[in-house]
Structures are given as structure tokens and as C-alpha cells.
Phi, psi and omega in degrees: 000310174296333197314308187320297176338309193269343156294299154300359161279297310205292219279001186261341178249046158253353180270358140069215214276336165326321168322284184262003169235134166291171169283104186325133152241140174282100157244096193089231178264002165276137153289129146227153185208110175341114171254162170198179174240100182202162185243166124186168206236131215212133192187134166249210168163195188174154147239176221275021156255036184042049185256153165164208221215178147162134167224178167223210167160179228158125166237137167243137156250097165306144205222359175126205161231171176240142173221149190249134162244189153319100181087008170242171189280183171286139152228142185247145181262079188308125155306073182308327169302282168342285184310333187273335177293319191273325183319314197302328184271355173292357159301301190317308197309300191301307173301242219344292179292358173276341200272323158302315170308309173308270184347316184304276166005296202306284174329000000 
């Protein structure tokens, strides 16, 4: 089981910055190039009668592009949607944790 485990770890980790930048595209007179955010993650196990498991799994989040137009520098655009989905629980997380510090205060 591990070798599978260490076989498929072996192929995921040469794509590297491939992952989260796209391959430039032309559209019109603008460049553009995909930017996300992603992981993933992969673990087996086993015991000493050759039973075991093993999965993996993975996420991209698109987070925007950087676009080049004519006669400008490079700029990035954010994926305003995307970003407001992943802000949420870190919203979430702070208020919990603001509302607990007060309380703490409060005492």
C-alpha cells in the first residue's frame, strides 16, 4: 500500500506552479492568465494482515487573472465571487473569536 501511496504522491508533485497558473490566453487584444488556489491530499494505511485503503482528493478554487492590455503593465483581477465564498469561514472563525474575547474582557 505504501508504494501506491508513494506512486501517486511521486506524480502530483512535479506540477507545482502549473497548478495554480494557467497557460496564457488570448483574448482580443488582452492576455490573460488563470490564477486558483488548490491542494490535495493523499493517505492510506493498512494492518498486519494485508488489509488496508488509501484515497486521495483535491481542490481548485479559481481566485482571478492577471491581464496584460495594450500599452499597460500586468494586472490582476480578482474573482470576486470565488473570494467572497472562500472569506467566509474566516469571517466566521473571527467573530467566534471576537465574541469570545469579549466575553473573556467582560470578566
Amino acid at each position: 500500500m505504501t508504494n501506491i501511496v508513494t506512486q501517486i504522491a511521486d506524480k502530483v508533485r512535479p506540477v507545482g506552479v502549473s497548478t495554480n497558473y494557467g497557460e496564457p490566453v488570448e483574448v482580443g487584444d488582452q492576455t490573460l492568465i488563470p490564477v486558483s488556489i488548490a491542494w490535495f491530499g493523499f493517505g492510506g494505511g493498512g494492518d498486519g494482515d494485508d488489509n488496508g485503503g488509501g484515497g486521495g482528493g483535491g481542490a481548485s478554487i479559481p481566485v482571478g487573472a492577471y491581464v496584460r492590455r495594450p500599452g499597460k503593465d500586468l494586472e490582476f483581477e480578482p474573482n470576486l465571487i470565488s473570494l467572497l465564498a472562500v472569506s467566509i469561514p474566516v469571517i466566521w472563525v473571527t467573530g467566534r473569536v471576537l465574541r469570545k474575547l469579549v466575553r473573556v474582557l467582560k470578566k
